[in-house]
PDB file of N, H, CA, C and O in Angstrom:
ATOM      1  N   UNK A   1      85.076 122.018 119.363  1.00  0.00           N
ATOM      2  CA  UNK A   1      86.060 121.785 118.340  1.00  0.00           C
ATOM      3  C   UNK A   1      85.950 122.831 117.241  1.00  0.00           C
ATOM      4  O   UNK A   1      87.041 123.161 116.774  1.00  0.00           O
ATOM      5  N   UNK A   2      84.945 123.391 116.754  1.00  0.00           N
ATOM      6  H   UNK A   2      84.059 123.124 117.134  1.00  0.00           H
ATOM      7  CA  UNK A   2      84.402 124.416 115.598  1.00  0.00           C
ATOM      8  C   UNK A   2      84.821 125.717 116.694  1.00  0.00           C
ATOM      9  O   UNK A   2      85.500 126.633 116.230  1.00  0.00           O
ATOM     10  N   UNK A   3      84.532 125.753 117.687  1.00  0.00           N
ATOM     11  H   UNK A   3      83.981 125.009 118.065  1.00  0.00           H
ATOM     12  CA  UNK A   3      84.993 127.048 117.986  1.00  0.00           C
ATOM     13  C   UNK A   3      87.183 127.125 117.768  1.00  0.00           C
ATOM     14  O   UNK A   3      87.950 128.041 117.473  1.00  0.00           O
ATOM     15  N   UNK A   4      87.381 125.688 118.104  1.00  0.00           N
ATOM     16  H   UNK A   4      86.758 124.944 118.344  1.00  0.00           H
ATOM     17  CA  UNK A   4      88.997 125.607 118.138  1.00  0.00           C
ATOM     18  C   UNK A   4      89.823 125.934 116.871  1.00  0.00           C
ATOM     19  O   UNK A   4      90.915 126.474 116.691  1.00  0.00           O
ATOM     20  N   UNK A   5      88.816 125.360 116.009  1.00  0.00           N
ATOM     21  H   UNK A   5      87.929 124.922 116.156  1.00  0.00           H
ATOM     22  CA  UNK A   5      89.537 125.741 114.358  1.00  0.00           C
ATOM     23  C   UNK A   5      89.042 127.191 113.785  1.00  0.00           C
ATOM     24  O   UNK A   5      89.578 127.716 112.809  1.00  0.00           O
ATOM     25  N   UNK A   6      88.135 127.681 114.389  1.00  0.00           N
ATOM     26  H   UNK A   6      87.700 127.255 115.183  1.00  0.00           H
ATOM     27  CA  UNK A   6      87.685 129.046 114.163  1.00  0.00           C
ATOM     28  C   UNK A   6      89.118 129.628 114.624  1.00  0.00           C
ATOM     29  O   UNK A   6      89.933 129.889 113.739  1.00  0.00           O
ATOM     30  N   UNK A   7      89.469 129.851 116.034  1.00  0.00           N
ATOM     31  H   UNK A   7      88.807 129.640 116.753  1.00  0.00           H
ATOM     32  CA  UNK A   7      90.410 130.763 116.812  1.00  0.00           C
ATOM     33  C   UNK A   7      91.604 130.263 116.189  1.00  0.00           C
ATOM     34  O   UNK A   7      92.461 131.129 116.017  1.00  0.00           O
ATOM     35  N   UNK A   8      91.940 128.928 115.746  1.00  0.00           N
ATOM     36  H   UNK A   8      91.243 128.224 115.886  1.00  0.00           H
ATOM     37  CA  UNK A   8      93.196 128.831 114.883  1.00  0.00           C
ATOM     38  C   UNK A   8      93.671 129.382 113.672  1.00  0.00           C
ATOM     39  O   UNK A   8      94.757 129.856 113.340  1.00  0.00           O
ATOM     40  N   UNK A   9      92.027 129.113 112.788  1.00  0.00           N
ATOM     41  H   UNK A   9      91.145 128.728 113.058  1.00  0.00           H
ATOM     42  CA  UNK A   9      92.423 129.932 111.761  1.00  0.00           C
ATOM     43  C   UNK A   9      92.186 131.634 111.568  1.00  0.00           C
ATOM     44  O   UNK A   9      92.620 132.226 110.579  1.00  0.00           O
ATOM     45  N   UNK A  10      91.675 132.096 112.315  1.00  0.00           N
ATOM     46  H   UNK A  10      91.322 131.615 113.118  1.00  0.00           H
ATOM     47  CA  UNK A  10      91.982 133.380 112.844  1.00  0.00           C
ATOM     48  C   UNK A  10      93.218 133.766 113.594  1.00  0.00           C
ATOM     49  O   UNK A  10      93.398 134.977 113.470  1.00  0.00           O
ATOM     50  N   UNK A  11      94.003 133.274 114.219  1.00  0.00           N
ATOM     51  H   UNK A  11      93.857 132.290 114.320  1.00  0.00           H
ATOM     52  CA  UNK A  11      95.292 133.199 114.534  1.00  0.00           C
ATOM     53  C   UNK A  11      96.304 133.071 113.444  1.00  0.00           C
ATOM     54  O   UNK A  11      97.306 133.786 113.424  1.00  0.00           O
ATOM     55  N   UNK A  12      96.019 132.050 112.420  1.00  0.00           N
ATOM     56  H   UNK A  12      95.206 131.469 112.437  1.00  0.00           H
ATOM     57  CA  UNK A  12      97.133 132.131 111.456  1.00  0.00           C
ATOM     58  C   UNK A  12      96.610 133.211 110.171  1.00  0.00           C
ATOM     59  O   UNK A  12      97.304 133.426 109.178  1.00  0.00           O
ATOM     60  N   UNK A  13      95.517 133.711 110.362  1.00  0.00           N
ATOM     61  H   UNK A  13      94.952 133.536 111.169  1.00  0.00           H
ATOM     62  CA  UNK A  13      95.843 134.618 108.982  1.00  0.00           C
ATOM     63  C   UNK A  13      96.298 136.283 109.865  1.00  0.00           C
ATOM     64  O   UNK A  13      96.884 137.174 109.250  1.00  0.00           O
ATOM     65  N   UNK A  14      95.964 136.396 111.081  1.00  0.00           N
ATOM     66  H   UNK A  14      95.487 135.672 111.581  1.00  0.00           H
ATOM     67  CA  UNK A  14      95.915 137.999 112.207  1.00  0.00           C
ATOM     68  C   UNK A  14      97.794 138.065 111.601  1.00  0.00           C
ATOM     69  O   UNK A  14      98.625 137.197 111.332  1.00  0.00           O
ATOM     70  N   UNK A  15      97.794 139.337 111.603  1.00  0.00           N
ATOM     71  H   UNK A  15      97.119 140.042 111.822  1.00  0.00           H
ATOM     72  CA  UNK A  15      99.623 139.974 111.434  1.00  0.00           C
ATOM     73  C   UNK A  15     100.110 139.374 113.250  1.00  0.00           C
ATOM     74  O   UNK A  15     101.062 138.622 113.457  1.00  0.00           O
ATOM     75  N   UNK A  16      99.404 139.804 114.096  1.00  0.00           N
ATOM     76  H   UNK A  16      98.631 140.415 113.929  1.00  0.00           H
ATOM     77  CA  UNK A  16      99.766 139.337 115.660  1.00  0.00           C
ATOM     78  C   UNK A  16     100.028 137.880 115.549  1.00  0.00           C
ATOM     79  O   UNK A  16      98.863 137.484 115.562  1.00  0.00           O
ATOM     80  N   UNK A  17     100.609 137.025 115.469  1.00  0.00           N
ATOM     81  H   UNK A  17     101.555 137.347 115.459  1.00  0.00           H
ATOM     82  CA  UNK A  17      99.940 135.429 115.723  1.00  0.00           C
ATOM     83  C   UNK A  17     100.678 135.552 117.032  1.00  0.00           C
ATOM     84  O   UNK A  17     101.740 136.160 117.168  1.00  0.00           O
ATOM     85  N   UNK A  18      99.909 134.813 118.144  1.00  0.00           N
ATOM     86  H   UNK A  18      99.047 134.319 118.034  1.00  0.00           H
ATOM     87  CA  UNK A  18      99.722 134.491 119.170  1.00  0.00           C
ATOM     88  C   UNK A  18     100.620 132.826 119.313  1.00  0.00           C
ATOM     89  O   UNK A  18      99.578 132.196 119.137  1.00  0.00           O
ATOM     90  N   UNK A  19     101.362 132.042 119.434  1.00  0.00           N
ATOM     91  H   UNK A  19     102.210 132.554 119.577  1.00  0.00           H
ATOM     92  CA  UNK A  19     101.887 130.992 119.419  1.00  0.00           C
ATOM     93  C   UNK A  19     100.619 130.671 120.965  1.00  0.00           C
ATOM     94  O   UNK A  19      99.816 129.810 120.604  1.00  0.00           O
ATOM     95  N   UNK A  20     100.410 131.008 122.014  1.00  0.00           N
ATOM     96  H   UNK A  20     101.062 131.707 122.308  1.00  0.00           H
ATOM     97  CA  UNK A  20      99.949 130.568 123.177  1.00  0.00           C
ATOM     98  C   UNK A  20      98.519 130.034 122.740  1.00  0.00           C
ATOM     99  O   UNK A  20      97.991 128.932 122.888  1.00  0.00           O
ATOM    100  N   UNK A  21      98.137 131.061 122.225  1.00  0.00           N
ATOM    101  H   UNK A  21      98.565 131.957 122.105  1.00  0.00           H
ATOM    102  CA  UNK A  21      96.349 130.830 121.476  1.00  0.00           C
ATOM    103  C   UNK A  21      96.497 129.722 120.692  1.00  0.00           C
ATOM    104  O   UNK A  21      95.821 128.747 121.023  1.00  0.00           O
ATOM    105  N   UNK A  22      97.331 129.602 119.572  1.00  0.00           N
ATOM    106  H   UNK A  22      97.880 130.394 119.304  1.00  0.00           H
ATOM    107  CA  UNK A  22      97.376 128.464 118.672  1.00  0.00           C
ATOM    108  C   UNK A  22      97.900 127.609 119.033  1.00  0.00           C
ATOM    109  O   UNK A  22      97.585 126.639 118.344  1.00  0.00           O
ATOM    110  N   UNK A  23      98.677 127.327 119.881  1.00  0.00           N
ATOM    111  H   UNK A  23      98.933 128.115 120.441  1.00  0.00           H
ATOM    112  CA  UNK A  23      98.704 126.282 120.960  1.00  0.00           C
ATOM    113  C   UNK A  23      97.589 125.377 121.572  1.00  0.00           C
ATOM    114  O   UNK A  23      97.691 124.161 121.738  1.00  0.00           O
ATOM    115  N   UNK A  24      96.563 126.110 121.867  1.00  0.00           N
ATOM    116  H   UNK A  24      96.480 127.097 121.732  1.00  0.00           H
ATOM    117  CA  UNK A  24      95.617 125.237 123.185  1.00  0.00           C
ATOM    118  C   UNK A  24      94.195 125.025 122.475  1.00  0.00           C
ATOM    119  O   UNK A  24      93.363 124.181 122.807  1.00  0.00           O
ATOM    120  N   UNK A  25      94.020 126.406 120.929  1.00  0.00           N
ATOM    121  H   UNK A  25      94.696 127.092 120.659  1.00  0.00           H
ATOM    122  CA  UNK A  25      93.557 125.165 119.892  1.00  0.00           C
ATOM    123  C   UNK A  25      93.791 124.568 119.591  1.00  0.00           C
ATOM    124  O   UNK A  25      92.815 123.819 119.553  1.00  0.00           O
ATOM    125  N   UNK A  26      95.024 123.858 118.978  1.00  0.00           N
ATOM    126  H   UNK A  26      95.817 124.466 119.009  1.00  0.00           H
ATOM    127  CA  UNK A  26      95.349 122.780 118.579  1.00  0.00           C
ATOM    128  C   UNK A  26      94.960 121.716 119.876  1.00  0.00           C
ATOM    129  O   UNK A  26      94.159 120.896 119.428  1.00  0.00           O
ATOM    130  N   UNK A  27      95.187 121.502 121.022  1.00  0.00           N
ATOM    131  H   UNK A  27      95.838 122.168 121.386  1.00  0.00           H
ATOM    132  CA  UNK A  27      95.228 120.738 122.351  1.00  0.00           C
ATOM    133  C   UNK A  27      93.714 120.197 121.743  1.00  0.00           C
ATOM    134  O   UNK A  27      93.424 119.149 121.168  1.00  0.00           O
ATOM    135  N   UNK A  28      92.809 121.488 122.163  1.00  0.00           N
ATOM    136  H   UNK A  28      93.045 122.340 122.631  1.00  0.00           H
ATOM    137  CA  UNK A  28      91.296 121.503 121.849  1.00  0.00           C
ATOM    138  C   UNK A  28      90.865 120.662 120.938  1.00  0.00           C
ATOM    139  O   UNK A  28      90.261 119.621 121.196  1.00  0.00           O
ATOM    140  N   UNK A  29      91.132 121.037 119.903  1.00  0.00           N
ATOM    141  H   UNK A  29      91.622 121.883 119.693  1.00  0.00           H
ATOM    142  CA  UNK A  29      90.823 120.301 118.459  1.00  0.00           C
ATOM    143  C   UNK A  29      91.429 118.898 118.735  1.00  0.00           C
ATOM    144  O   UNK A  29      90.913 117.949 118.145  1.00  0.00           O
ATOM    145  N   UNK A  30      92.388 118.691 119.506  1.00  0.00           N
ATOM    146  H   UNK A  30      92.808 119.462 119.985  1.00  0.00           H
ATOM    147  CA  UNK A  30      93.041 117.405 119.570  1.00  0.00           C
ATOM    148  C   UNK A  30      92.413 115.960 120.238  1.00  0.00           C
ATOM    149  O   UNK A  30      92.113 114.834 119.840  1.00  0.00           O
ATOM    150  N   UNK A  31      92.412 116.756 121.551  1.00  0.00           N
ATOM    151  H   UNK A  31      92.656 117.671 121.874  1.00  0.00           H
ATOM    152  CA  UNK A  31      90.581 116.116 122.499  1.00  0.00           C
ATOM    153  C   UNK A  31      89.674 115.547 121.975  1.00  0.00           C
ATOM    154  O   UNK A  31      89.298 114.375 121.988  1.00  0.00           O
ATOM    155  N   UNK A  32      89.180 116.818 121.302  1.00  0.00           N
ATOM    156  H   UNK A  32      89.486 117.771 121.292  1.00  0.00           H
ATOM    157  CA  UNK A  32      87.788 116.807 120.958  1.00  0.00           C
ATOM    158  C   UNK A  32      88.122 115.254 119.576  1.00  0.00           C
ATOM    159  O   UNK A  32      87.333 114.349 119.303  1.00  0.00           O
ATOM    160  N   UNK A  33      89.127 115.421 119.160  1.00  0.00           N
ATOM    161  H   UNK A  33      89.768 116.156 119.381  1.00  0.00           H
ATOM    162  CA  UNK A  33      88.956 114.449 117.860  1.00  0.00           C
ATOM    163  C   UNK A  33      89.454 113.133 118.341  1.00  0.00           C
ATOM    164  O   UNK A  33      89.442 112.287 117.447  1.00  0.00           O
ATOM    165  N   UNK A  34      89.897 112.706 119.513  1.00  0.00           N
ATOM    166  H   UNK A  34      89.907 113.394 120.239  1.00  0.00           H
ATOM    167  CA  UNK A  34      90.380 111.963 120.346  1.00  0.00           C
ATOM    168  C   UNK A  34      88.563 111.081 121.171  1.00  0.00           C
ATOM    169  O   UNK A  34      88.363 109.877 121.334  1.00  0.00           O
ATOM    170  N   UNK A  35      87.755 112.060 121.448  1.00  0.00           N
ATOM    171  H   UNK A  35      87.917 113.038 121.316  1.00  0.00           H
ATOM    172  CA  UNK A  35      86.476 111.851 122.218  1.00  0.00           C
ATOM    173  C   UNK A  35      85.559 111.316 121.086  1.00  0.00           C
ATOM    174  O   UNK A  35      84.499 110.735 121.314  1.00  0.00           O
ATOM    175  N   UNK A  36      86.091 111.579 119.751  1.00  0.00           N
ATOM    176  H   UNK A  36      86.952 112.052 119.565  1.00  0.00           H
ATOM    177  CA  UNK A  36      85.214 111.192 118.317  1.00  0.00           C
ATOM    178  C   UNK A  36      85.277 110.052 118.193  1.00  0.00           C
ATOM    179  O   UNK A  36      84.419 109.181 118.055  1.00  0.00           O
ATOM    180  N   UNK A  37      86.816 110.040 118.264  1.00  0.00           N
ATOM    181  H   UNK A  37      87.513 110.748 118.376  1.00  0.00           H
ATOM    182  CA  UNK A  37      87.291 108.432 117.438  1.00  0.00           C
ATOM    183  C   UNK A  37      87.288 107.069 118.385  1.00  0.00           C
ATOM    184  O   UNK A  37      87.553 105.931 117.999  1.00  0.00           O
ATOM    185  N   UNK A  38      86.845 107.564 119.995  1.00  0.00           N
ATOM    186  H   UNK A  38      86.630 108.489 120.308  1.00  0.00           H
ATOM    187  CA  UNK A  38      86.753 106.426 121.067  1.00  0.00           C
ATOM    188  C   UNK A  38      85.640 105.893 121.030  1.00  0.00           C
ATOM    189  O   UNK A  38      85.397 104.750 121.417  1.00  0.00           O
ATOM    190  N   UNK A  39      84.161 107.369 120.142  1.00  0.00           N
ATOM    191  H   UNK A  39      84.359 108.297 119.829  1.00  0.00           H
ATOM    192  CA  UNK A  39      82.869 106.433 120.308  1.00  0.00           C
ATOM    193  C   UNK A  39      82.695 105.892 118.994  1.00  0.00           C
ATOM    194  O   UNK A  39      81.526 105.673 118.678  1.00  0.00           O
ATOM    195  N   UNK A  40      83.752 105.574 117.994  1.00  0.00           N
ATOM    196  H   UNK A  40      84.702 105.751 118.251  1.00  0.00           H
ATOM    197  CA  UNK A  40      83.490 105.453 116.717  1.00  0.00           C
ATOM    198  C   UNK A  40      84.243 103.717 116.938  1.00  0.00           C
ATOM    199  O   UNK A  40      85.382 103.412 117.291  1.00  0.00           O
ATOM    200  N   UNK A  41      82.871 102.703 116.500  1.00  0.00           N
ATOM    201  H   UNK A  41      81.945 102.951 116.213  1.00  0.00           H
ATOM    202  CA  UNK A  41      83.663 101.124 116.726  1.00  0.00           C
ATOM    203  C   UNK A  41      84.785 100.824 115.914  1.00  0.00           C
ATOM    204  O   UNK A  41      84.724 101.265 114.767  1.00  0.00           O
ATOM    205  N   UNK A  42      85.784 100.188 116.226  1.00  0.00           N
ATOM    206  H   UNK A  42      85.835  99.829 117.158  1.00  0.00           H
ATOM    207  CA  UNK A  42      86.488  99.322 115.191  1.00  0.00           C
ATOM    208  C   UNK A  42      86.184  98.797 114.184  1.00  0.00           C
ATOM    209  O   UNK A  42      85.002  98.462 114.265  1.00  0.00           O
ATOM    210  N   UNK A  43      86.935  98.331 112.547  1.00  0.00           N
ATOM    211  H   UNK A  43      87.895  98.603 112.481  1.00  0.00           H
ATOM    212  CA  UNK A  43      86.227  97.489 111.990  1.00  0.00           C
ATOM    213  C   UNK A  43      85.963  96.347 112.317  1.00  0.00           C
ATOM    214  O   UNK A  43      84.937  95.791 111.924  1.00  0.00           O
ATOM    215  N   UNK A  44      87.203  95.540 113.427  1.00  0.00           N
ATOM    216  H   UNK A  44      88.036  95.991 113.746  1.00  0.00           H
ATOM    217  CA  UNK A  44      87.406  94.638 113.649  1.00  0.00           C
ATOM    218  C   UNK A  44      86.664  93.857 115.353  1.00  0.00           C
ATOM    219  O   UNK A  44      86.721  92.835 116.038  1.00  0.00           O
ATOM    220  N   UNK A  45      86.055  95.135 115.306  1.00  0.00           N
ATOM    221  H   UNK A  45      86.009  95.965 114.750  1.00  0.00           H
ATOM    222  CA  UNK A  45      85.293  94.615 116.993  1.00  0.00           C
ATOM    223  C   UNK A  45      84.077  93.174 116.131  1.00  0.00           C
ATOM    224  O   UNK A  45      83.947  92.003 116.488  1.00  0.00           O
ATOM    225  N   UNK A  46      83.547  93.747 115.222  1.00  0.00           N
ATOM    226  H   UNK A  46      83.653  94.698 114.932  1.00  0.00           H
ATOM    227  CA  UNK A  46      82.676  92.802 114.850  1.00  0.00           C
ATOM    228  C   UNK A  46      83.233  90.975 115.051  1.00  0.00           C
ATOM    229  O   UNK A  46      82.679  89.943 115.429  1.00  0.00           O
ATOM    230  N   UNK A  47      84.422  91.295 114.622  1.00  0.00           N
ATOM    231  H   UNK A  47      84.872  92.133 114.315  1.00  0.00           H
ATOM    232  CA  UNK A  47      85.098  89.634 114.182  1.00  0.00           C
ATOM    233  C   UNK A  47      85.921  89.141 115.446  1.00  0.00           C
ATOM    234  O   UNK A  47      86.410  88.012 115.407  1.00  0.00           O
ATOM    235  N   UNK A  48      86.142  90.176 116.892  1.00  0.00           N
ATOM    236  H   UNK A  48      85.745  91.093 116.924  1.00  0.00           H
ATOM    237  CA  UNK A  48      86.749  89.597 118.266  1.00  0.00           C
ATOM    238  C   UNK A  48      85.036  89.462 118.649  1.00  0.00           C
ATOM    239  O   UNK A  48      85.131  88.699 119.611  1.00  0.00           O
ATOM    240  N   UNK A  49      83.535  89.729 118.494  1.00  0.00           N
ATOM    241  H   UNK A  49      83.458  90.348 117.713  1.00  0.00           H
ATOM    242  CA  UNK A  49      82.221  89.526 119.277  1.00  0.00           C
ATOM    243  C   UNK A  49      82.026  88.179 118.798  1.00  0.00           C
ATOM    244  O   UNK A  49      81.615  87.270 119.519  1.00  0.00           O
ATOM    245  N   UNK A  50      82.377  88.029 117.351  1.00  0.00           N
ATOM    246  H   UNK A  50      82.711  88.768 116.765  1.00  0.00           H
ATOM    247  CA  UNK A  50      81.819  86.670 116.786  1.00  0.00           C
ATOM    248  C   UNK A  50      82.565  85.159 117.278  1.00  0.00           C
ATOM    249  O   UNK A  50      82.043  84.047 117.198  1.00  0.00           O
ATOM    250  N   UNK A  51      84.113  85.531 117.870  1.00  0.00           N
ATOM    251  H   UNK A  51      84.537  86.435 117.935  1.00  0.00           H
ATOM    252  CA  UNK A  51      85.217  84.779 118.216  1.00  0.00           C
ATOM    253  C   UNK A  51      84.832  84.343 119.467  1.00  0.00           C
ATOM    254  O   UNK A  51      85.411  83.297 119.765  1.00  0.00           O
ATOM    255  N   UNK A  52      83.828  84.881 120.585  1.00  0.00           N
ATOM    256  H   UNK A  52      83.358  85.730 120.343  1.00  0.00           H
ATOM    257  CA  UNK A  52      83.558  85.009 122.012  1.00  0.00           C
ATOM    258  C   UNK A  52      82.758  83.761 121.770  1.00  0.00           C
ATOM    259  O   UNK A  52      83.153  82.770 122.384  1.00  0.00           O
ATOM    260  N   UNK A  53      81.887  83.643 121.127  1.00  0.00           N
ATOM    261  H   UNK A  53      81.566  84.448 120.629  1.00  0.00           H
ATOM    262  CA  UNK A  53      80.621  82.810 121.048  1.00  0.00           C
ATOM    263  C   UNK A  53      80.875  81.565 120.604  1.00  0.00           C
ATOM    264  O   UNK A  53      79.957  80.755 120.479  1.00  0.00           O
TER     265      UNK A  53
END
């Protein structure tokens, strides 16, 4: 993900910008923050574990 926002923001300041490159960082960065937030619990998982019992 740090390499994805590196090549993005090197893409948007370069005179060249590349739309293809800044494209598939963004994808990248998108994943990666997608793979963060699946191992990160709910607030609310606590109060559907306590409902089971």
């Amino acid at each position: 993900m740090i390499v994805a926002i590196v090549v993005a923001l090197y893409e948007q300041v370069s005179a060249d910008k590349n739309i293809y490159i800044m494209a598939v960082a963004i994808v990248v960065f998108m994943m990666g923050m997608m793979q963060l937030s699946a191992k990160t619990p709910s607030k609310n998982q606590e109060n559907k574990d306590d409902n089971v019992e």
